[in-house]
mmCIF file of the N, C-alpha and C atoms, coordinates in Angstrom:
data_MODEL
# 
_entry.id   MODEL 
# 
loop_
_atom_site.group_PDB 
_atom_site.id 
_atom_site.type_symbol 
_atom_site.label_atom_id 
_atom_site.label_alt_id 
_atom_site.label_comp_id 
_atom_site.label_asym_id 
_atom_site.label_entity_id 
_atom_site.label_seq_id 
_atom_site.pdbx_PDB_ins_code 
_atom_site.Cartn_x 
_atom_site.Cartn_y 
_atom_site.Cartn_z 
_atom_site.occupancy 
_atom_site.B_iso_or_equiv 
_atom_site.pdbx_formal_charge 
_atom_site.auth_seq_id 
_atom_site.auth_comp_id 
_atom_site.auth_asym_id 
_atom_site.auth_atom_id 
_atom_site.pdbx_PDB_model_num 
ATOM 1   N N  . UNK A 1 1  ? 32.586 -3.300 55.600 1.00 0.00 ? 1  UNK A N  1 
ATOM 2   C CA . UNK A 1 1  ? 31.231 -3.792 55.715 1.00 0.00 ? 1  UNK A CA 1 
ATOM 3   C C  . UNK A 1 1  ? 30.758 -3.737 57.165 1.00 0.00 ? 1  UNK A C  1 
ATOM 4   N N  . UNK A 1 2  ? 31.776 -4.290 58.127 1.00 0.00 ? 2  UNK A N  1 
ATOM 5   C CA . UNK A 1 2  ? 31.342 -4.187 59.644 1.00 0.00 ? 2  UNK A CA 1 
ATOM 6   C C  . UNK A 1 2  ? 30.521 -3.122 60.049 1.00 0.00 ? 2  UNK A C  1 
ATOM 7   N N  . UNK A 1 3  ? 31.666 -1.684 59.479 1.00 0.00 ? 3  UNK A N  1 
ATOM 8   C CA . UNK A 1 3  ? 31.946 -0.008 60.048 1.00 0.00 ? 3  UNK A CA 1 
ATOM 9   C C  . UNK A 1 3  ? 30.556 0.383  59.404 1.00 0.00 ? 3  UNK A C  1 
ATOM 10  N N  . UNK A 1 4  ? 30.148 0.078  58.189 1.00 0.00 ? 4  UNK A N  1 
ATOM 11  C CA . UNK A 1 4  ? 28.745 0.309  57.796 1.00 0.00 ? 4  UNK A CA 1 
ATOM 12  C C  . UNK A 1 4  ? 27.472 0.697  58.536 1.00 0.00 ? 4  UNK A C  1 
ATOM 13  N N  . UNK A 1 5  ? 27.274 -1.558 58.852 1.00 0.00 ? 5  UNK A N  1 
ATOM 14  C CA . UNK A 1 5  ? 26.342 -1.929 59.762 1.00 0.00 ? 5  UNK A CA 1 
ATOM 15  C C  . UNK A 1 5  ? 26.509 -1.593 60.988 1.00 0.00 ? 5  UNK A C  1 
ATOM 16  N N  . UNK A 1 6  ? 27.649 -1.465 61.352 1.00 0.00 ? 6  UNK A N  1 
ATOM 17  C CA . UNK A 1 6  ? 27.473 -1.108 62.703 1.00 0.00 ? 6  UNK A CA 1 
ATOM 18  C C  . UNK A 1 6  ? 27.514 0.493  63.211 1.00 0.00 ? 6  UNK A C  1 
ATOM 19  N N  . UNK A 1 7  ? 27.545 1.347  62.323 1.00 0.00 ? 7  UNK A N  1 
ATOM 20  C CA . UNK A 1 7  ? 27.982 2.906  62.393 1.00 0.00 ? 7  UNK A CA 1 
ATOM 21  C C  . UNK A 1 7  ? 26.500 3.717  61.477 1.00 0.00 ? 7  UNK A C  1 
ATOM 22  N N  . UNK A 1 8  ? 25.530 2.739  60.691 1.00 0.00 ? 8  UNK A N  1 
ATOM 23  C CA . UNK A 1 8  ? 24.340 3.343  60.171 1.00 0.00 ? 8  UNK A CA 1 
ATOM 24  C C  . UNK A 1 8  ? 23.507 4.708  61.447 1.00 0.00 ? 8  UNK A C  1 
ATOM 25  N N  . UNK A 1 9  ? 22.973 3.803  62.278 1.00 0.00 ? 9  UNK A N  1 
ATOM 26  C CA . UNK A 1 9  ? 22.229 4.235  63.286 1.00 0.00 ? 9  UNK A CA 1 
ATOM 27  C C  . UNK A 1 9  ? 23.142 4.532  64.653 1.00 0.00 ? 9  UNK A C  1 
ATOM 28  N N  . UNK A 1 10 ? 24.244 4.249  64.805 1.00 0.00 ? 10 UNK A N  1 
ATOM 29  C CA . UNK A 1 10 ? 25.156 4.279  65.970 1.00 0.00 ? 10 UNK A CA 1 
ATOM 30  C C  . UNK A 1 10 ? 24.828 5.795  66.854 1.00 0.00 ? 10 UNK A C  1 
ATOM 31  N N  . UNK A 1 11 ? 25.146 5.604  68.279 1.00 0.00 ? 11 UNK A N  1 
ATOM 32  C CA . UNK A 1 11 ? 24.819 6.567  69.072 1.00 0.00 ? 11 UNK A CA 1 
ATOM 33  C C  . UNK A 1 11 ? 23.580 7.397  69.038 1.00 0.00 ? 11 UNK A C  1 
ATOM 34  N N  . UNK A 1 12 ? 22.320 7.318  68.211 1.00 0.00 ? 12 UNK A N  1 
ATOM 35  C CA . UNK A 1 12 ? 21.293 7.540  68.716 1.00 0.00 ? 12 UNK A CA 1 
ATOM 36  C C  . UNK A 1 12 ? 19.994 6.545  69.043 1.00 0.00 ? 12 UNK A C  1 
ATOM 37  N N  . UNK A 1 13 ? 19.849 7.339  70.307 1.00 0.00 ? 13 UNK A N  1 
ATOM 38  C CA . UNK A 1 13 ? 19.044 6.493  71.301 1.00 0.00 ? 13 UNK A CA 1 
ATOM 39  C C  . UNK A 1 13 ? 19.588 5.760  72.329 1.00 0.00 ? 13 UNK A C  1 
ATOM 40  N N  . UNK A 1 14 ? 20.861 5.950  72.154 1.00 0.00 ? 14 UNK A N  1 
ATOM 41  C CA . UNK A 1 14 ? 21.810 5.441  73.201 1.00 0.00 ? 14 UNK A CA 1 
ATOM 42  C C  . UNK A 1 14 ? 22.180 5.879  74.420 1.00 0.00 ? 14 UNK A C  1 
ATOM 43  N N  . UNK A 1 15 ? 22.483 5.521  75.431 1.00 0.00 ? 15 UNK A N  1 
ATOM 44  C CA . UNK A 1 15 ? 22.782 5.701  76.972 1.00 0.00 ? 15 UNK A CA 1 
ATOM 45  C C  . UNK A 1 15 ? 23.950 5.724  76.872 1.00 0.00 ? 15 UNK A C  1 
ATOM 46  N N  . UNK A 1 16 ? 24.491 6.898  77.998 1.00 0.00 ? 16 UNK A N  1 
ATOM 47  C CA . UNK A 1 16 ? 26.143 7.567  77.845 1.00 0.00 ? 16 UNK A CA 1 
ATOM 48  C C  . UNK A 1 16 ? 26.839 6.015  78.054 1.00 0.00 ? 16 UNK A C  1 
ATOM 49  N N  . UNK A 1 17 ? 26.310 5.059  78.555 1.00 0.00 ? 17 UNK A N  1 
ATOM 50  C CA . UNK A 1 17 ? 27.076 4.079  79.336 1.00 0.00 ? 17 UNK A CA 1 
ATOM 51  C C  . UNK A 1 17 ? 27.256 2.945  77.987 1.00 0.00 ? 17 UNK A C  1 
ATOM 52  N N  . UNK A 1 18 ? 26.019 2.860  77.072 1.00 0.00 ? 18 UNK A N  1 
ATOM 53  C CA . UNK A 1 18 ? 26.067 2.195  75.601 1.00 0.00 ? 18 UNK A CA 1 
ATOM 54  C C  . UNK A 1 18 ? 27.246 2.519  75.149 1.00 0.00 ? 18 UNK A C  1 
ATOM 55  N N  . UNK A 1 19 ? 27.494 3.633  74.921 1.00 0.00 ? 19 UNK A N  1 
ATOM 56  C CA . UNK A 1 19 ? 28.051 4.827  73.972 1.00 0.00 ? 19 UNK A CA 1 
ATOM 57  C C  . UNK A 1 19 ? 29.350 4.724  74.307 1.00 0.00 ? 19 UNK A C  1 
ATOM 58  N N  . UNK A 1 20 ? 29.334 4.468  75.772 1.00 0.00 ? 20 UNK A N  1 
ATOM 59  C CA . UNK A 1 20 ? 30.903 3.868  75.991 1.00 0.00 ? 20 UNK A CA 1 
ATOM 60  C C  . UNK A 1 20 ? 31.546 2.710  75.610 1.00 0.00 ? 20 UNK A C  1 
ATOM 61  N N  . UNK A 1 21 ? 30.536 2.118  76.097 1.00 0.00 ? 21 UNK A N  1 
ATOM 62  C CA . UNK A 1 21 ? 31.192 0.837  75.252 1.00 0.00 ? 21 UNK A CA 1 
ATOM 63  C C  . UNK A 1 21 ? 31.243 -0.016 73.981 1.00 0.00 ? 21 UNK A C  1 
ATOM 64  N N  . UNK A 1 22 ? 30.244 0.577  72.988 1.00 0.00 ? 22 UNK A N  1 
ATOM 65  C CA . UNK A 1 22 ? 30.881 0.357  72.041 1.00 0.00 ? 22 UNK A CA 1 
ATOM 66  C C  . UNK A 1 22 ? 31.648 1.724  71.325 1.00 0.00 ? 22 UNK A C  1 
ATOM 67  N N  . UNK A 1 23 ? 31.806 2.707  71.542 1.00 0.00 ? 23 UNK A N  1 
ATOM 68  C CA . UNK A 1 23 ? 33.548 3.279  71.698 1.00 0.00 ? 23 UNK A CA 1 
ATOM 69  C C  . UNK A 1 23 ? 34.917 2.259  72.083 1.00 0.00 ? 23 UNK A C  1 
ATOM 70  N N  . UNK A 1 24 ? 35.099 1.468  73.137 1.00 0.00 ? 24 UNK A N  1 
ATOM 71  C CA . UNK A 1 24 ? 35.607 1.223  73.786 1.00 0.00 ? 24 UNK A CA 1 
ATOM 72  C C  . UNK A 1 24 ? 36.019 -0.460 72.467 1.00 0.00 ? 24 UNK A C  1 
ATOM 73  N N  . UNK A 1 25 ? 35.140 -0.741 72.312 1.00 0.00 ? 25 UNK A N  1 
ATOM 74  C CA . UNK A 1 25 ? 34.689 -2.118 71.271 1.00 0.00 ? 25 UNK A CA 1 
ATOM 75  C C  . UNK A 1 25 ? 35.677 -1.731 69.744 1.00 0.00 ? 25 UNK A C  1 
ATOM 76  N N  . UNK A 1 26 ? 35.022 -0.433 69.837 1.00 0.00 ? 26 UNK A N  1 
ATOM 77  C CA . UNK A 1 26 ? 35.691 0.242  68.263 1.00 0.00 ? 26 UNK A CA 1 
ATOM 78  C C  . UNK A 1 26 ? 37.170 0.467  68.314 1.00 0.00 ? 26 UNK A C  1 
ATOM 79  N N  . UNK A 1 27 ? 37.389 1.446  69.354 1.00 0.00 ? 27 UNK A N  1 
ATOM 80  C CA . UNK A 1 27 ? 38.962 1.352  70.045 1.00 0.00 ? 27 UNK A CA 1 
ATOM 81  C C  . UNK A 1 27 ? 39.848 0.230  69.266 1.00 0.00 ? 27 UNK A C  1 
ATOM 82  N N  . UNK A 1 28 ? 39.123 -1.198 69.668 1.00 0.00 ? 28 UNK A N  1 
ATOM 83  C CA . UNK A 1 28 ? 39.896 -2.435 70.068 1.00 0.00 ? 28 UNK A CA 1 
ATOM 84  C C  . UNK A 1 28 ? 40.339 -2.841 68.205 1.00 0.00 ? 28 UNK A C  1 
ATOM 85  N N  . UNK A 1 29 ? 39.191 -2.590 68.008 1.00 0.00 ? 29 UNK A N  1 
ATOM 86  C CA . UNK A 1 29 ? 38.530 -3.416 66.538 1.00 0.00 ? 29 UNK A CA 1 
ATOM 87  C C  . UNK A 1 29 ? 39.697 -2.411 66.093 1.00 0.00 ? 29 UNK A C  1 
ATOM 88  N N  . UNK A 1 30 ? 39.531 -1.335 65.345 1.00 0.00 ? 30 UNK A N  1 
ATOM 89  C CA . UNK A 1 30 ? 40.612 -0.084 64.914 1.00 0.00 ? 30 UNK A CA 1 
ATOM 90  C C  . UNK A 1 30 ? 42.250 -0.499 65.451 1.00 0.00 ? 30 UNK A C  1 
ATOM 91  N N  . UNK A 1 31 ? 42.426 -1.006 66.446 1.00 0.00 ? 31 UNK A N  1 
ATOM 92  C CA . UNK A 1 31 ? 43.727 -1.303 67.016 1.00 0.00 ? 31 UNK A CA 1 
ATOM 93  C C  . UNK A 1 31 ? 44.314 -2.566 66.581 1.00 0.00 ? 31 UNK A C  1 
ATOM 94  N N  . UNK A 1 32 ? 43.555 -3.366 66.050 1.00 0.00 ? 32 UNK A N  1 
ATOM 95  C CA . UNK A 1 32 ? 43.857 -4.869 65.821 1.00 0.00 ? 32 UNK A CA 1 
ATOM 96  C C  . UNK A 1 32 ? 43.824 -4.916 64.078 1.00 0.00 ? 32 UNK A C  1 
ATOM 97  N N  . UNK A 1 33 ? 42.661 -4.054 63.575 1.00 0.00 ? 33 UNK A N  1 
ATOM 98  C CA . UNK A 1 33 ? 41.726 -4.458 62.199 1.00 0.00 ? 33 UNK A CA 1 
ATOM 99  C C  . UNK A 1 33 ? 41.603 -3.325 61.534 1.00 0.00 ? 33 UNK A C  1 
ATOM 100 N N  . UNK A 1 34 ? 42.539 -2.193 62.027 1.00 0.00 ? 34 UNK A N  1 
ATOM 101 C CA . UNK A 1 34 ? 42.325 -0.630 61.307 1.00 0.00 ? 34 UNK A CA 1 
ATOM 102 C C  . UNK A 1 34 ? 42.667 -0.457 59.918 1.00 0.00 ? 34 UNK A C  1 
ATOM 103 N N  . UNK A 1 35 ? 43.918 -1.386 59.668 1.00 0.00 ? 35 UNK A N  1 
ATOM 104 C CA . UNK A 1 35 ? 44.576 -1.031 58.294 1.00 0.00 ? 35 UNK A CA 1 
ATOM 105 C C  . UNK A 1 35 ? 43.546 -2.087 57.229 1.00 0.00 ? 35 UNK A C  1 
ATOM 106 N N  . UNK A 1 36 ? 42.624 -2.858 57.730 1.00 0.00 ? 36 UNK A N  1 
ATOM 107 C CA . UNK A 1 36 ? 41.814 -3.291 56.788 1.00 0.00 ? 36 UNK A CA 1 
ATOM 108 C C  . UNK A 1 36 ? 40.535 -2.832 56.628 1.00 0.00 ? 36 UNK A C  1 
ATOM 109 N N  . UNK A 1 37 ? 40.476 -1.593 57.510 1.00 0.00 ? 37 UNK A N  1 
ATOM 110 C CA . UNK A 1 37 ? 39.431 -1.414 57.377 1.00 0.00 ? 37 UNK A CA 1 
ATOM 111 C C  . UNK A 1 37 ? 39.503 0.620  56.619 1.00 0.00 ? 37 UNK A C  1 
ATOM 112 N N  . UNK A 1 38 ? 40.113 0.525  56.190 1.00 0.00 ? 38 UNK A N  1 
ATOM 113 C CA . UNK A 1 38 ? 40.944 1.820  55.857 1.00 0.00 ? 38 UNK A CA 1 
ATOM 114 C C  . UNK A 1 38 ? 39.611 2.484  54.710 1.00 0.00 ? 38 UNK A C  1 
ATOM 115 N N  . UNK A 1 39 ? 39.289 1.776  54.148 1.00 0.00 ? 39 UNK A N  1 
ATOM 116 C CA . UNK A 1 39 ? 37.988 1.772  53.201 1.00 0.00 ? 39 UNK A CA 1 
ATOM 117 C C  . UNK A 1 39 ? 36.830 2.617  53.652 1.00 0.00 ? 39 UNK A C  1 
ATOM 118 N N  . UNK A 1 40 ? 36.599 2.321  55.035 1.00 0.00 ? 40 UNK A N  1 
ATOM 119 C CA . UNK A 1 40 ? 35.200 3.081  55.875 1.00 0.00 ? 40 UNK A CA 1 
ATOM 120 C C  . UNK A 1 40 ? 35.781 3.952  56.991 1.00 0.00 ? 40 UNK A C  1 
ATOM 121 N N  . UNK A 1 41 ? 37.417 4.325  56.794 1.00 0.00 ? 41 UNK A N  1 
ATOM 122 C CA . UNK A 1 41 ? 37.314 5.315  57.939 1.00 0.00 ? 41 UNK A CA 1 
ATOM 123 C C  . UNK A 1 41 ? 37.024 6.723  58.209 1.00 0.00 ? 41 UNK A C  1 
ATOM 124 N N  . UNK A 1 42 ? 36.599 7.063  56.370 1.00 0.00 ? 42 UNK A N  1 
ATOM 125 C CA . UNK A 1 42 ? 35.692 8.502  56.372 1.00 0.00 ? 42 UNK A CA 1 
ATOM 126 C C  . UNK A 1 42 ? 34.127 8.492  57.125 1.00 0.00 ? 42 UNK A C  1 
ATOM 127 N N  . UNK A 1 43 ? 33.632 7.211  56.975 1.00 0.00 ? 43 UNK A N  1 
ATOM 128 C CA . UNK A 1 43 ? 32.641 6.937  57.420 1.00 0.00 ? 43 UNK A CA 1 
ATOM 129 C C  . UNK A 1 43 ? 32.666 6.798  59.278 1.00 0.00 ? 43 UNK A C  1 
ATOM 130 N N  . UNK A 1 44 ? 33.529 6.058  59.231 1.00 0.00 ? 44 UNK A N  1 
ATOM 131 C CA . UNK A 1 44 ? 33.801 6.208  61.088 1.00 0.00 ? 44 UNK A CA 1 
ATOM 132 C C  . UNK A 1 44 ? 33.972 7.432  61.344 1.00 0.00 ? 44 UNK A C  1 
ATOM 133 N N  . UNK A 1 45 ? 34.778 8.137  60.580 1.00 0.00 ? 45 UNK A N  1 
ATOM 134 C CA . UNK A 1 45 ? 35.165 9.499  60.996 1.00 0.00 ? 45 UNK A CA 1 
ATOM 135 C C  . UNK A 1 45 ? 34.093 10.741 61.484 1.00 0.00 ? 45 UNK A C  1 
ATOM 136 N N  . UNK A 1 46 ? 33.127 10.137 60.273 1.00 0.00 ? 46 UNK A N  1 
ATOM 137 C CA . UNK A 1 46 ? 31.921 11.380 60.162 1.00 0.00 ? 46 UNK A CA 1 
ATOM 138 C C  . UNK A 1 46 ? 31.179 10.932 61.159 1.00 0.00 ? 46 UNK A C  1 
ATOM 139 N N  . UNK A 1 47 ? 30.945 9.774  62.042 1.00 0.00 ? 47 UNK A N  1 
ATOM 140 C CA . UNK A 1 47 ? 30.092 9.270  62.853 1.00 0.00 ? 47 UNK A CA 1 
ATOM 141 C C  . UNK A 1 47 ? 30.709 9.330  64.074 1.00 0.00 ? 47 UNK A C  1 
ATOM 142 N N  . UNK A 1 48 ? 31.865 9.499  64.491 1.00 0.00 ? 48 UNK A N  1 
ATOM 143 C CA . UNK A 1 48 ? 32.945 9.751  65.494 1.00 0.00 ? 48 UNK A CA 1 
ATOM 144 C C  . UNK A 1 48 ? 32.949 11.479 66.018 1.00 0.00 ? 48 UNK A C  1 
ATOM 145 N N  . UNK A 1 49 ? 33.085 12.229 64.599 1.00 0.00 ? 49 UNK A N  1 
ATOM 146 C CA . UNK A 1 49 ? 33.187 13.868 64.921 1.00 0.00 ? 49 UNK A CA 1 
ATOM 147 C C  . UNK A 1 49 ? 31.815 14.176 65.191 1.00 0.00 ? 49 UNK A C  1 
ATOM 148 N N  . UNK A 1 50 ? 30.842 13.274 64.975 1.00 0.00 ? 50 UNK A N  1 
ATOM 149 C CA . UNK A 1 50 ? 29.699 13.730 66.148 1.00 0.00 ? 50 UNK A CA 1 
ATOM 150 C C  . UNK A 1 50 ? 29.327 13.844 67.384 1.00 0.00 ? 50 UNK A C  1 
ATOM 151 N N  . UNK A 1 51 ? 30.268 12.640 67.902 1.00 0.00 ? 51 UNK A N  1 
ATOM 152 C CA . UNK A 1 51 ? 30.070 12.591 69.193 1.00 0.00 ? 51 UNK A CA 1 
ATOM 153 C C  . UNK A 1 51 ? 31.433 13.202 69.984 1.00 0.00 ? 51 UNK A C  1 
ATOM 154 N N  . UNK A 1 52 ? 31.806 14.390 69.268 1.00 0.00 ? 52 UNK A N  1 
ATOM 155 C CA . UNK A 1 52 ? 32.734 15.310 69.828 1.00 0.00 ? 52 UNK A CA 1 
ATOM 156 C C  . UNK A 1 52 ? 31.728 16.211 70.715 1.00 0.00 ? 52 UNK A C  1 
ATOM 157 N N  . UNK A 1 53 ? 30.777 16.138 70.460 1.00 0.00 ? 53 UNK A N  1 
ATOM 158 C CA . UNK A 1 53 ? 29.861 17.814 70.846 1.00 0.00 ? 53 UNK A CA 1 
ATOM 159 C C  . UNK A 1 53 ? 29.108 17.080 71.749 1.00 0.00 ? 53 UNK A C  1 
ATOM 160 N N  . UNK A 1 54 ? 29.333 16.210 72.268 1.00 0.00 ? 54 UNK A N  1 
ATOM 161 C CA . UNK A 1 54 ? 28.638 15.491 73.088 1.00 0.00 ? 54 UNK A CA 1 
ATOM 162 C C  . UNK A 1 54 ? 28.819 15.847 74.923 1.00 0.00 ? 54 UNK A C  1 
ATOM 163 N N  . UNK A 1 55 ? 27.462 15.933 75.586 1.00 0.00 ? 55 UNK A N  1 
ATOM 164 C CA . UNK A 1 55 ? 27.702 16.424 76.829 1.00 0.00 ? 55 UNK A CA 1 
ATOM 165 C C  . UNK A 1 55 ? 28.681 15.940 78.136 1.00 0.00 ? 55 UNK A C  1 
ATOM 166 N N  . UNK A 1 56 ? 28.779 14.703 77.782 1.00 0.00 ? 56 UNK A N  1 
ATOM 167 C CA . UNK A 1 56 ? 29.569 13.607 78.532 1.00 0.00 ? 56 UNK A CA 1 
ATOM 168 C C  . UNK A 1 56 ? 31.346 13.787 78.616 1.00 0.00 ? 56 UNK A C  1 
ATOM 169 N N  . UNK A 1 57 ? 32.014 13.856 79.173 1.00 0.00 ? 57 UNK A N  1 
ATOM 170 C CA . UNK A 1 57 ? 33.076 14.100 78.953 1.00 0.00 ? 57 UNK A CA 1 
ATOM 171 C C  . UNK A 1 57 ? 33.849 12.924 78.486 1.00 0.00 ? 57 UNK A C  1 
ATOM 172 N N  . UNK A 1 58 ? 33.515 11.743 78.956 1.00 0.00 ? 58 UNK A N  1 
ATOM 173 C CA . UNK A 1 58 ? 33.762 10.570 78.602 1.00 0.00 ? 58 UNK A CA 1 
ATOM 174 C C  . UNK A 1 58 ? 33.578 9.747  77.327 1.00 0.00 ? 58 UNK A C  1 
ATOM 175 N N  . UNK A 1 59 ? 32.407 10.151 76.667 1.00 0.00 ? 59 UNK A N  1 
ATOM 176 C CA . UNK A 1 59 ? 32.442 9.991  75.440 1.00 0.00 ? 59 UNK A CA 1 
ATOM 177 C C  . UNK A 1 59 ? 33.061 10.900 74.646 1.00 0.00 ? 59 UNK A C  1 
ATOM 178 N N  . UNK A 1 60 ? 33.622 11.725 75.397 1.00 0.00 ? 60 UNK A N  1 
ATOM 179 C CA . UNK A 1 60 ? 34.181 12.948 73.862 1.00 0.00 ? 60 UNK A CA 1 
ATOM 180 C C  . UNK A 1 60 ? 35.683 12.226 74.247 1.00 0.00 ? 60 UNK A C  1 
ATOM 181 N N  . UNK A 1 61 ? 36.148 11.586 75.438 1.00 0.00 ? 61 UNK A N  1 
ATOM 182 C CA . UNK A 1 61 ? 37.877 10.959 75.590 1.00 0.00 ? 61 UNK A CA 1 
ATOM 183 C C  . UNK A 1 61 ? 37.850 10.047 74.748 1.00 0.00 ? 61 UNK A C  1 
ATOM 184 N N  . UNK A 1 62 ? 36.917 8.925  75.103 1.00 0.00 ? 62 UNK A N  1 
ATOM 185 C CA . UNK A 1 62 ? 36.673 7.482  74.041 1.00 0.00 ? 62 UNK A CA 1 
ATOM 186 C C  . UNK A 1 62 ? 36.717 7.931  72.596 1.00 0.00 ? 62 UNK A C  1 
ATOM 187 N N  . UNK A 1 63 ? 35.914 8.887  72.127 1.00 0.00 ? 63 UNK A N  1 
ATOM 188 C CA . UNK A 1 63 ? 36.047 9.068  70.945 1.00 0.00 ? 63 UNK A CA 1 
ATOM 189 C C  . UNK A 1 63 ? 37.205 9.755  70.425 1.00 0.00 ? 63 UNK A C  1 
ATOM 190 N N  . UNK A 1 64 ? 37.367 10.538 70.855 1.00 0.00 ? 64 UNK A N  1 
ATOM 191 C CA . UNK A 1 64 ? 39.619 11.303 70.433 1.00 0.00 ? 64 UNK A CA 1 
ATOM 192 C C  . UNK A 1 64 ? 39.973 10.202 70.458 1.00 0.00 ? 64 UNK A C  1 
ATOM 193 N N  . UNK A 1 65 ? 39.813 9.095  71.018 1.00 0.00 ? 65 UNK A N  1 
ATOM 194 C CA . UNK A 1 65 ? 40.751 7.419  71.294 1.00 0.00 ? 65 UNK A CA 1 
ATOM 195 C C  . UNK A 1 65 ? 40.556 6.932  69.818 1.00 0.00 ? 65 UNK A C  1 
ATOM 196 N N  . UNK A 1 66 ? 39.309 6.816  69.675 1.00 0.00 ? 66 UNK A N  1 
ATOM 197 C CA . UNK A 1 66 ? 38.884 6.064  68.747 1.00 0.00 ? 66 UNK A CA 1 
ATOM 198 C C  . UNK A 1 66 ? 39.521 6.541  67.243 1.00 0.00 ? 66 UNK A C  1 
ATOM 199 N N  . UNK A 1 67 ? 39.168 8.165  67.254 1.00 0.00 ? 67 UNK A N  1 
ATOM 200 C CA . UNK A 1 67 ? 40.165 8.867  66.377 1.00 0.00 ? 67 UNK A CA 1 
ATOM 201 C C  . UNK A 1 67 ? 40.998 8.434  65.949 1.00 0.00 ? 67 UNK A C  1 
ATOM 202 N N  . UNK A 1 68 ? 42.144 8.736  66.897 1.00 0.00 ? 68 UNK A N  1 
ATOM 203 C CA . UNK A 1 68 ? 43.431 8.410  66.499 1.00 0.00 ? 68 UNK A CA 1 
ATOM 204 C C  . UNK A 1 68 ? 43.799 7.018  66.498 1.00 0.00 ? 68 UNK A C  1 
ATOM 205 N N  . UNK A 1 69 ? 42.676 6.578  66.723 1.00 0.00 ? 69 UNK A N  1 
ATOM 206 C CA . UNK A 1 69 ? 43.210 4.997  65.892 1.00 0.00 ? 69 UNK A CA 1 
ATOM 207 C C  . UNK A 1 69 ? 43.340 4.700  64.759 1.00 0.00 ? 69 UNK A C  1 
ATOM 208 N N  . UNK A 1 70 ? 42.069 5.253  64.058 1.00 0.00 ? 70 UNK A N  1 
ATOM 209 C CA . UNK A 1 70 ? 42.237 5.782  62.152 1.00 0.00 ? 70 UNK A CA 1 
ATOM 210 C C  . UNK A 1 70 ? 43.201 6.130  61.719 1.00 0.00 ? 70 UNK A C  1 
ATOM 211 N N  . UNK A 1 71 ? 44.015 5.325  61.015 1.00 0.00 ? 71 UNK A N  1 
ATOM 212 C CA . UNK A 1 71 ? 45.239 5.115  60.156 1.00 0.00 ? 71 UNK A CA 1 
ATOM 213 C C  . UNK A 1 71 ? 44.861 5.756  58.815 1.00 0.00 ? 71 UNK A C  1 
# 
């Protein structure tokens, strides 16, 4: 339910510096709360492999992070 609401609209309209940190937020959440959240991680996934193509180099590290947090 979180990965939903919080992944609908995620990363657009956002500032590389937003974008970091809630990457960085998701990271944590996925590291602590991943195996319960196992339900929406096609959904993280598809909202994650977007911001692979992204100009920032930093958001494309955060997000491989975020990746492989998905269990």
């Amino acid at each position: 339910m979180l990965a939903r609401e919080c992944f609908v609209c995620l990363f657009e309209g956002m500032t590389t510096e937003m974008k970091c940190e809630c990457l960085d937020i998701l990271c944590d959440v996925l590291h602590k709360f991943g195996n319960l959240m196992a339900t929406d991680h096609e959904l993280l996934l598809g909202a994650l492999l977007s911001q692979l193509s992204s100009n920032q180099a930093s958001v494309r590290k955060k997000t491989v992070s975020c990746i492989g947090k998905l269990k």
